[in-house]
C-alpha positions in Angstrom: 112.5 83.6 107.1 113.6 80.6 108.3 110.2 78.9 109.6 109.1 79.9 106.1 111.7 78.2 104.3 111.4 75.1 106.0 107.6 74.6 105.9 108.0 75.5 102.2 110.7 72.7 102.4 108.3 70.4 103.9 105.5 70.8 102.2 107.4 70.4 98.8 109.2 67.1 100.1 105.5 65.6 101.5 104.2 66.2 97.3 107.6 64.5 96.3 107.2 61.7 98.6 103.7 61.2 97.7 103.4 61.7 94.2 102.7 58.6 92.4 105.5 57.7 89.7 103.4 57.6 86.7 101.4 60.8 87.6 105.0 62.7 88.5 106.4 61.1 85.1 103.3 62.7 83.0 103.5 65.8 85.0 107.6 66.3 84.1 106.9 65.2 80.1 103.8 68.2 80.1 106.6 70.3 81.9 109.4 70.1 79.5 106.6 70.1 76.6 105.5 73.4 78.0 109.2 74.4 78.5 110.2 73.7 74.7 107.3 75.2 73.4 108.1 78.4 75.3 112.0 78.5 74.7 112.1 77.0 71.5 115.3 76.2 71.9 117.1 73.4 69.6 119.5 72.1 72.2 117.0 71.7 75.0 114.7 70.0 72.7 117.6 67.6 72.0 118.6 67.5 75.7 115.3 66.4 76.9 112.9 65.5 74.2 114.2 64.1 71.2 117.5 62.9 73.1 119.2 60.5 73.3 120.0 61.6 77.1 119.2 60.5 80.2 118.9 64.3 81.5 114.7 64.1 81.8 115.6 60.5 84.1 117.9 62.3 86.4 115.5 65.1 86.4 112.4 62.7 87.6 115.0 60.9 89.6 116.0 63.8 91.8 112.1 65.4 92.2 111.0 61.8 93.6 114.2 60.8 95.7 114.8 64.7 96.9 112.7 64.2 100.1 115.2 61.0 100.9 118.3 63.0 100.1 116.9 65.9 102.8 115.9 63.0 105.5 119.5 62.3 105.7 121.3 65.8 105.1 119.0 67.5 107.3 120.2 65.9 110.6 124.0 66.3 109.6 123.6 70.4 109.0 121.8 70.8 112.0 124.9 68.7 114.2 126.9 71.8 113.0 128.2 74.0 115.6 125.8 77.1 115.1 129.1 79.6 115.9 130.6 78.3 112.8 128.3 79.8 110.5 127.8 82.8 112.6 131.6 83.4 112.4 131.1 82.5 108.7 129.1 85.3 108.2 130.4 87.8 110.7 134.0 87.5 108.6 131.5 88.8 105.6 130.8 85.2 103.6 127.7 85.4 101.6 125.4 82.3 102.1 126.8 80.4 98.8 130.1 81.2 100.2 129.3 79.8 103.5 127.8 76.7 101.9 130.7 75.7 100.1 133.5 76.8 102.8 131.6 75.5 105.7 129.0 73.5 105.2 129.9 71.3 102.2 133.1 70.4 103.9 132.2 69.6 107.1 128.8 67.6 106.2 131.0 65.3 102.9 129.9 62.3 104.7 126.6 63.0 104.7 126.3 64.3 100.8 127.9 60.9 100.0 125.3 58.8 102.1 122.6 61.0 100.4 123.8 60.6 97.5 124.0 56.7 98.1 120.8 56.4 99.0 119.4 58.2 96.0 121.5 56.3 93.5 120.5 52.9 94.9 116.5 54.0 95.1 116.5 55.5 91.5 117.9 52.0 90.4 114.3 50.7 91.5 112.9 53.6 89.9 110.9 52.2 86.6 107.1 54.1 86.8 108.4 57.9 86.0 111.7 56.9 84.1 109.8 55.3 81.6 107.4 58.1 81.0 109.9 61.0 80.7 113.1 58.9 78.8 114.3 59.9 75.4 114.4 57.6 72.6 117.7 55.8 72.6 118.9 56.8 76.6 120.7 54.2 78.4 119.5 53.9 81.7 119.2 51.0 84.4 115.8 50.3 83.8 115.6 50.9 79.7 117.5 47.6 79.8 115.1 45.5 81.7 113.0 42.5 80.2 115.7 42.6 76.9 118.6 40.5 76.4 121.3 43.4 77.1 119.8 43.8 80.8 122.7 41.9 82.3 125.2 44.9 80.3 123.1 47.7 82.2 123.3 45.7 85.5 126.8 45.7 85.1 127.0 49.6 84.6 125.3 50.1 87.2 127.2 47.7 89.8 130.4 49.6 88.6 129.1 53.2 89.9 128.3 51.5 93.2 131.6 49.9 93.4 133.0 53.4 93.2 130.7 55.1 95.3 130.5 52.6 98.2 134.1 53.2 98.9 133.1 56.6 99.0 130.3 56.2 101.4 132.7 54.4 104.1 135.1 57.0 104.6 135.1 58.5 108.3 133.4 61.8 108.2 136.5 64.7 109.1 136.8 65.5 112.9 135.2 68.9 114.3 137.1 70.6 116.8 135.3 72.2 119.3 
């Protein structure tokens, strides 16, 4: 079970990490082609094809950064006292439960500094983006080389003025 998952875990983050941009980009766009031609589905088509939405950016964002956001979680859920979970369990939690009672809680640091880390790499993130945004989506990097680029700058150093707050707050004590 559990040497399984991760060497699935690992071997999905090494493609991730690897994956060129524009060859991850063209893979997502033949993806969600396949996906609308399957589904037909209106709304999806207007959620990721015909847009405007930045849903297929977030979507390359978090295949390509996912390995990063792992790198940093991974060490923080494995600090946690093993007997927590256990006890988790034994008191009849089912894993989602125990994720979001345990887990999530006492790792919040770490989600944030994941998260940061994520956030400030996709900003840099220009070869997959391009490929996969909708016509019309305001992202950082739709902005670049044009004469608004100093307007999408400035979105973008908003959300990191409220997330770096975030990111400094001391992680909650464990009692042991």
């Amino acid at each position: 079970g559990a040497r399984r998952f991760r060497a699935g875990l690992l071997l999905v983050m090494a493609l991730a990490w690897s994956m060129p941009g524009p060859i991850l980009g063209a893979g997502l766009k033949a993806t969600i082609d396949r996906l609308l031609s399957l589904t037909q589905s209106a709304w999806l088509r207007q959620l990721l094809w015909d847009g405007p939405s930045s849903a297929p950016v977030l979507w390359v964002d978090l295949i390509r950064f996912f390995p990063c956001a792992v790198a940093v979680l991974w060490p923080v859920v494995r600090l946690l006292p093993v007997e927590l979970r256990e006890q988790t369990r034994v008191d009849g939690a089912s894993p989602g439960q125990e994720l979001g009672r345990v887990v999530l809680p006492l790792c919040a640091h770490g989600v944030l500094r994941a998260g940061l880390a994520v956030a400030v790499l996709a900003l840099g993130e220009l070869s997959a983006g391009k490929l996969v945004s909708t016509p019309d989506a305001e992202t950082a990097t739709s902005g670049i080389g044009t004469p608004f680029a100093p307007a999408y700058w400035a979105i973008e150093r908003r959300f990191l003025k409220w997330l770096i707050p975030l990111y400094r707050k001391k992680p909650p004590k464990m009692s042991r």
